[in-house]
N, CA and C atoms as a LAMMPS dump frame, in Angstrom:
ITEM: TIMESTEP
0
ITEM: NUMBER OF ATOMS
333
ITEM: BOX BOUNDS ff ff ff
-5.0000000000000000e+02 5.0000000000000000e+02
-5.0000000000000000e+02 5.0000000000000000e+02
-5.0000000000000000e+02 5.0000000000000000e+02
ITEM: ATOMS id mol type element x y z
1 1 1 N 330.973 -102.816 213.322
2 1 2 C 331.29 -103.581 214.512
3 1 3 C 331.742 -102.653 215.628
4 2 1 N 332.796 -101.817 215.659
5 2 2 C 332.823 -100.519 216.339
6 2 3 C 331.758 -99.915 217.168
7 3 1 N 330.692 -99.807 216.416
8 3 2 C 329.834 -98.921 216.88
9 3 3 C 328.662 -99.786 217.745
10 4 1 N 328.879 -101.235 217.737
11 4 2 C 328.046 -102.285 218.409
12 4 3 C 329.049 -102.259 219.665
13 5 1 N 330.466 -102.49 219.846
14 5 2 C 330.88 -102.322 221.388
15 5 3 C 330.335 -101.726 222.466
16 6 1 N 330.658 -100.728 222.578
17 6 2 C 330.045 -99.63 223.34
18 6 3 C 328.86 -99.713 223.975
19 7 1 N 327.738 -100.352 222.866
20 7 2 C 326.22 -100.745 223.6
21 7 3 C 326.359 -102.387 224.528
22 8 1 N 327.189 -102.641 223.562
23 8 2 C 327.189 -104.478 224.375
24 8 3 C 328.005 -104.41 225.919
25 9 1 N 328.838 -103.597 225.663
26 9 2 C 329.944 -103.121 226.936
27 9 3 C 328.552 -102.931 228.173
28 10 1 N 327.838 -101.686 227.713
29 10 2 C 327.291 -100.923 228.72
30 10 3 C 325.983 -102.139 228.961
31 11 1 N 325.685 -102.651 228.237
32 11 2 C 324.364 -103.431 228.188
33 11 3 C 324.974 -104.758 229.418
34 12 1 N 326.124 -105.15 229.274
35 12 2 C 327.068 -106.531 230.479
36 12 3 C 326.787 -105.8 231.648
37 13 1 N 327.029 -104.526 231.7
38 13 2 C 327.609 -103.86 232.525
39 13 3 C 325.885 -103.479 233.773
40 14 1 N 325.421 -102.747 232.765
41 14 2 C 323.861 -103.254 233.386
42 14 3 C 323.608 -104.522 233.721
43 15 1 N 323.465 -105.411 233.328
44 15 2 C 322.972 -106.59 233.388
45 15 3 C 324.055 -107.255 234.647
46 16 1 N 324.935 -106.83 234.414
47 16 2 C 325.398 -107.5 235.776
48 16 3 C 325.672 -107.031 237.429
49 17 1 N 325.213 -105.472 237.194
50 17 2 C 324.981 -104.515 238.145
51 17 3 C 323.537 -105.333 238.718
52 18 1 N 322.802 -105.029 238.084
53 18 2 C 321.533 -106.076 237.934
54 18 3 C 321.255 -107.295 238.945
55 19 1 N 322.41 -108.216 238.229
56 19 2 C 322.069 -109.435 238.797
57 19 3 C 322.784 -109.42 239.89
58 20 1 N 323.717 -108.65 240.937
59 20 2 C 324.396 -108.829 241.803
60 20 3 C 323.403 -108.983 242.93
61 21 1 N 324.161 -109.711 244.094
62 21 2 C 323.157 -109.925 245.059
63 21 3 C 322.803 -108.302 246.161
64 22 1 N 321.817 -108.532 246.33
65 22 2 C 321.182 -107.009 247.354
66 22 3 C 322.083 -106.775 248.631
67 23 1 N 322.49 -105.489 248.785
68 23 2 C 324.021 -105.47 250.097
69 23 3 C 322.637 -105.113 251.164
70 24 1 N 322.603 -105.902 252.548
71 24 2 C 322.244 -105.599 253.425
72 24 3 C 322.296 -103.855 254.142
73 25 1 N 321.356 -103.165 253.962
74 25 2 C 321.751 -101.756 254.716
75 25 3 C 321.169 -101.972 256.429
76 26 1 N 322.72 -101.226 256.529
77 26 2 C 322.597 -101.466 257.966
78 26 3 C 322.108 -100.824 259.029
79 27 1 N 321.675 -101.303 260.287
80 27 2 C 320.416 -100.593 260.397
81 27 3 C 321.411 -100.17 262.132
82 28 1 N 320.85 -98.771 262.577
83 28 2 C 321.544 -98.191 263.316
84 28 3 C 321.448 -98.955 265.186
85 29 1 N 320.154 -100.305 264.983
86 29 2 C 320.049 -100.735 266.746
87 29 3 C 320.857 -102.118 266.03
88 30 1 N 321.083 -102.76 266.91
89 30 2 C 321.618 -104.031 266.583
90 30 3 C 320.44 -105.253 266.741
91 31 1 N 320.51 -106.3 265.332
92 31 2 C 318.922 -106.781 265.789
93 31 3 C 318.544 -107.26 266.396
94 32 1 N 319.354 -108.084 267.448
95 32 2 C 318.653 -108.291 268.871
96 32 3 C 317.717 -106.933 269.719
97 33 1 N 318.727 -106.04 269.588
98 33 2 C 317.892 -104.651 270.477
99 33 3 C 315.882 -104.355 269.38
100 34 1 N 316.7 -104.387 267.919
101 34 2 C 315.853 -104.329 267.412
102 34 3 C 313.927 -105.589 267.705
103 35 1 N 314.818 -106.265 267.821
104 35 2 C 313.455 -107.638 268.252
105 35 3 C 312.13 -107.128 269.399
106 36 1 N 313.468 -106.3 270.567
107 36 2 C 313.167 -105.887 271.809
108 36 3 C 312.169 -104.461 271.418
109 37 1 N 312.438 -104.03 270.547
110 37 2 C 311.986 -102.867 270.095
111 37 3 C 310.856 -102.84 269.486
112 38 1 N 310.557 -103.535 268.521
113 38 2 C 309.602 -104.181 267.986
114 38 3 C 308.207 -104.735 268.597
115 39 1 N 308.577 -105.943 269.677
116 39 2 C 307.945 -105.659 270.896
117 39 3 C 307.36 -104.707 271.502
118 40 1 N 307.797 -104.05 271.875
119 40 2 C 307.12 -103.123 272.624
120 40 3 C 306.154 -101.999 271.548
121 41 1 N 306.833 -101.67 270.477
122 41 2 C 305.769 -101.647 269.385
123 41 3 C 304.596 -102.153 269.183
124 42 1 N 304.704 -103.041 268.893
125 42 2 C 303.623 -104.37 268.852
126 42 3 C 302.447 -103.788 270.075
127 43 1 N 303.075 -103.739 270.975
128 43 2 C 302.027 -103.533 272.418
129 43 3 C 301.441 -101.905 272.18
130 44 1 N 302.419 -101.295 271.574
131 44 2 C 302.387 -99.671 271.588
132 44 3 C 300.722 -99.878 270.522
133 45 1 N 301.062 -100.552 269.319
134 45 2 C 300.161 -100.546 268.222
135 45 3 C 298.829 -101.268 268.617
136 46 1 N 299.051 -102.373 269.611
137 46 2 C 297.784 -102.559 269.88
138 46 3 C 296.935 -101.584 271.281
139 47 1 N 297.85 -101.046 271.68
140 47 2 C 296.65 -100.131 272.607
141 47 3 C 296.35 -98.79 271.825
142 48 1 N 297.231 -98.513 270.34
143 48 2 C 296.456 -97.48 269.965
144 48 3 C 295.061 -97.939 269.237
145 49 1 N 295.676 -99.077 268.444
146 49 2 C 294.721 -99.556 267.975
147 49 3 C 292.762 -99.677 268.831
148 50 1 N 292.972 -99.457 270.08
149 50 2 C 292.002 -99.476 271.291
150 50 3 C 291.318 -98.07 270.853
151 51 1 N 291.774 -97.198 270.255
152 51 2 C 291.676 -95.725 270.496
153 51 3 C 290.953 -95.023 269.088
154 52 1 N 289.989 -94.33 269.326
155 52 2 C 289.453 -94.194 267.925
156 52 3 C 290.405 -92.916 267.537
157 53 1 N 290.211 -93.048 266.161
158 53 2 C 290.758 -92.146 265.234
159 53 3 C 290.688 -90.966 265.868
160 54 1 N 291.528 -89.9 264.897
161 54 2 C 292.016 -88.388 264.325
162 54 3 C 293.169 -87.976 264.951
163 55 1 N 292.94 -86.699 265.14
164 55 2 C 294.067 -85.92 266.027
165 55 3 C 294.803 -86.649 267.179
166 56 1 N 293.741 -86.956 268.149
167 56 2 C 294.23 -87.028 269.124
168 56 3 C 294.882 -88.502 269.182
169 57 1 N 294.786 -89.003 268.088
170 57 2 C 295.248 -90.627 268.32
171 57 3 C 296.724 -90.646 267.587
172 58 1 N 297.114 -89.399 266.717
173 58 2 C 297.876 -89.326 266.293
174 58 3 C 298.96 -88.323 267.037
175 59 1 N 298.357 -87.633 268.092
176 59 2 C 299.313 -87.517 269.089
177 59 3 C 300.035 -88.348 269.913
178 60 1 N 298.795 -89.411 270.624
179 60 2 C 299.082 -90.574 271.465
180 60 3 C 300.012 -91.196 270.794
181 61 1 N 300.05 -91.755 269.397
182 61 2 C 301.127 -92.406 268.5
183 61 3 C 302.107 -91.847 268.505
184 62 1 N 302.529 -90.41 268.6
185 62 2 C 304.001 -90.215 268.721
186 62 3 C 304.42 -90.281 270.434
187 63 1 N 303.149 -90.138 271.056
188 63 2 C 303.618 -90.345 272.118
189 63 3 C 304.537 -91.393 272.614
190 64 1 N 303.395 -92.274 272.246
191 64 2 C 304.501 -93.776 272.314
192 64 3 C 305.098 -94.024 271.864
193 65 1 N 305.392 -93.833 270.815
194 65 2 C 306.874 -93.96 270.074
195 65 3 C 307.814 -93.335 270.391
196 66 1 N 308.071 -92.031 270.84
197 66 2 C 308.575 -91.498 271.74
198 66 3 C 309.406 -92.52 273.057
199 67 1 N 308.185 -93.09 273.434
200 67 2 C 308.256 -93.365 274.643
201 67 3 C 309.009 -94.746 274.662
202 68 1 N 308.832 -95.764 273.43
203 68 2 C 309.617 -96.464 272.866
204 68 3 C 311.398 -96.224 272.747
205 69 1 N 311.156 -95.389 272.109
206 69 2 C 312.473 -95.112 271.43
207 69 3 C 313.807 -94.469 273.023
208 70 1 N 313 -94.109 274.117
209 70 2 C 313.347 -93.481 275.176
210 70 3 C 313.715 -95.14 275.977
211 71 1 N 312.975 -95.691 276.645
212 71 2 C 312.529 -97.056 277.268
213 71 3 C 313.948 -97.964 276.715
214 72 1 N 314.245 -97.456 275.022
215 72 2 C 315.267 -98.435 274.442
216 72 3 C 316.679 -98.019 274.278
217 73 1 N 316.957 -96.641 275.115
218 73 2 C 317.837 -96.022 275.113
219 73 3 C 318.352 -95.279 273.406
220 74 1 N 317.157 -95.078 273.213
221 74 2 C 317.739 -94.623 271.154
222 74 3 C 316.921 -93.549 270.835
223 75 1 N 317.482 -92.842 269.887
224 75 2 C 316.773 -91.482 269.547
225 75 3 C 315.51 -91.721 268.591
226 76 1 N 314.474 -91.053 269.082
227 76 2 C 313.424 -91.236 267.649
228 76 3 C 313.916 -91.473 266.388
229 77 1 N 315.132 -90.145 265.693
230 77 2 C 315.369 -90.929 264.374
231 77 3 C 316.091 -91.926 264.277
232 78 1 N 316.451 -92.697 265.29
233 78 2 C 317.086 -93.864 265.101
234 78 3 C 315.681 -95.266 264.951
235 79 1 N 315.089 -94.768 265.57
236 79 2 C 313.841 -95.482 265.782
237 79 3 C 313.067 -95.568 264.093
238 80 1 N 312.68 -94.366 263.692
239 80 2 C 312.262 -94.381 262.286
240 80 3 C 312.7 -94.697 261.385
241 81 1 N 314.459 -94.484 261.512
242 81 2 C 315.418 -94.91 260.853
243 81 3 C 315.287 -96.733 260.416
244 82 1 N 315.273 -97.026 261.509
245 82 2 C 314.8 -98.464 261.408
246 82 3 C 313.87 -98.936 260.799
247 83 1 N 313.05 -98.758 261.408
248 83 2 C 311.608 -99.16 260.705
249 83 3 C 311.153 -98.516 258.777
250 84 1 N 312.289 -97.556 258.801
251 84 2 C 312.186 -96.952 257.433
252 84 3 C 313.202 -97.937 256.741
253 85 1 N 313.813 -98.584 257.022
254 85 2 C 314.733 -99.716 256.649
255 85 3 C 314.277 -101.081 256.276
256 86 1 N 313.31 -100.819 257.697
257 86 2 C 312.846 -102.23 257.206
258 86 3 C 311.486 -102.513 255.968
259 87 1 N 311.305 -101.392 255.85
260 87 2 C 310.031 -101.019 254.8
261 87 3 C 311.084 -101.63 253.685
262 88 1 N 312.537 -100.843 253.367
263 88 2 C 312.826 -101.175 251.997
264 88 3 C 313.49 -102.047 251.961
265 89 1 N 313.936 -102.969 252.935
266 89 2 C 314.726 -104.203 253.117
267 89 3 C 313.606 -105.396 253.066
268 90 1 N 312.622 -105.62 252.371
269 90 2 C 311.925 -106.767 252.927
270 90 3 C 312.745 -108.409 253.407
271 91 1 N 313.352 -108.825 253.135
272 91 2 C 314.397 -109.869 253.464
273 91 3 C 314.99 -109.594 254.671
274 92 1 N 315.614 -108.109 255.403
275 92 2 C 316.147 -107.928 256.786
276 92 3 C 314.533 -107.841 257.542
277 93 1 N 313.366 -107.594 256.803
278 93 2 C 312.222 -107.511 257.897
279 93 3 C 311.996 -108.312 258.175
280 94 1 N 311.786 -109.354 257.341
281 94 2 C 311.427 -110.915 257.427
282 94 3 C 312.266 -111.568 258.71
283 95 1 N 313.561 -111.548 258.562
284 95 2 C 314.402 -112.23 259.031
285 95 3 C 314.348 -111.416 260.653
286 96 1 N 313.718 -110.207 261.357
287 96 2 C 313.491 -109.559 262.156
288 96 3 C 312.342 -109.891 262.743
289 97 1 N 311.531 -109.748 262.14
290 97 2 C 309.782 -110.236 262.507
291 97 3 C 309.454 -111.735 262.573
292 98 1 N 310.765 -112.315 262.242
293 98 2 C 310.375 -113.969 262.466
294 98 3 C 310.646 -114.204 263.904
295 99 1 N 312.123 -113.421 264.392
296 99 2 C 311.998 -113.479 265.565
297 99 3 C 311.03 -113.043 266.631
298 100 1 N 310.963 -111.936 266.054
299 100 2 C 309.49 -111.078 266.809
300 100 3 C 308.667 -111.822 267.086
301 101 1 N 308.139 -112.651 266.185
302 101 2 C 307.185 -113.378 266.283
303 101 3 C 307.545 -114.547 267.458
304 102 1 N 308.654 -115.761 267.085
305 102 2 C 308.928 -116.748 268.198
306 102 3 C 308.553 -116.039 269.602
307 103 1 N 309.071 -114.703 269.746
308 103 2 C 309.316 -114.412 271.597
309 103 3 C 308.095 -114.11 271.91
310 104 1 N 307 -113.798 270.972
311 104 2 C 305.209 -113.256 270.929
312 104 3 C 304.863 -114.601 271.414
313 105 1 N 305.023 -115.887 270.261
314 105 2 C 304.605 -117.209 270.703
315 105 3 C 304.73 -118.055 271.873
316 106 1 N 306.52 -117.433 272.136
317 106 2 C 307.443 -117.752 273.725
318 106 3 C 306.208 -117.492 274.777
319 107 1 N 306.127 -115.901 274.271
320 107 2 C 305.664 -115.28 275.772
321 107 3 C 304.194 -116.164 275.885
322 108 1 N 303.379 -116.391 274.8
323 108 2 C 302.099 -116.932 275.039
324 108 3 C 301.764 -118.173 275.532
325 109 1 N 303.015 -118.976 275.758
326 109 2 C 302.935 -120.33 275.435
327 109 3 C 303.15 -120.335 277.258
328 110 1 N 304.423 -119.128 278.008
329 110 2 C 304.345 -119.072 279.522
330 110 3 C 303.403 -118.776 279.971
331 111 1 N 302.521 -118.369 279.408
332 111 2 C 301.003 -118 280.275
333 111 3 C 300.476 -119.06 281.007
């Protein structure tokens, strides 16, 4: 019996590390700024998207992102930072890109 503790201990101990709920990591724009940011992304991605491949399209892409991250008062790695967040947060992306989306629909609907 002794020698069964120890595994059952560590085995709770997993299992309830486990089941705890996921801690939000926090992301360095605040997500309103973030929405705003996103946006202009969105626009950034569809005029590269205009642009055929290689080199030079992968210059233009940091260009604008660059040019993003400048426009929003934030440093590139704050910029990647984000978006590298939201890759492993799917639940904070969701809850980001839903808005994204309403102010896309907003803006289409003032046309």
């Amino acid at each position: 019996m002794k020698n069964l503790v120890p595994p059952i201990i560590f085995t709770i101990l997993v299992l309830s590390l486990g089941c705890s709920p996921a801690q939000k990591e926090p992301l360095p724009v605040s997500e309103g700024d973030l929405v705003k940011l996103l946006l202009d992304i969105h626009v950034a991605e569809g005029a590269l998207a205009q642009h055929p491949g290689g080199p030079s399209k992968d210059s233009l892409a940091d260009t604008y992102y660059n040019q993003v991250a400048k426009i929003h008062h934030i440093s590139r790695s704050e910029l990647d930072s984000s978006l590298a967040i939201l890759q492993r947060n799917p639940d904070i992306a969701k809850e980001v890109y839903e808005k994204v989306l309403e102010v896309i629909e907003k803006k289409r609907l003032e046309r």
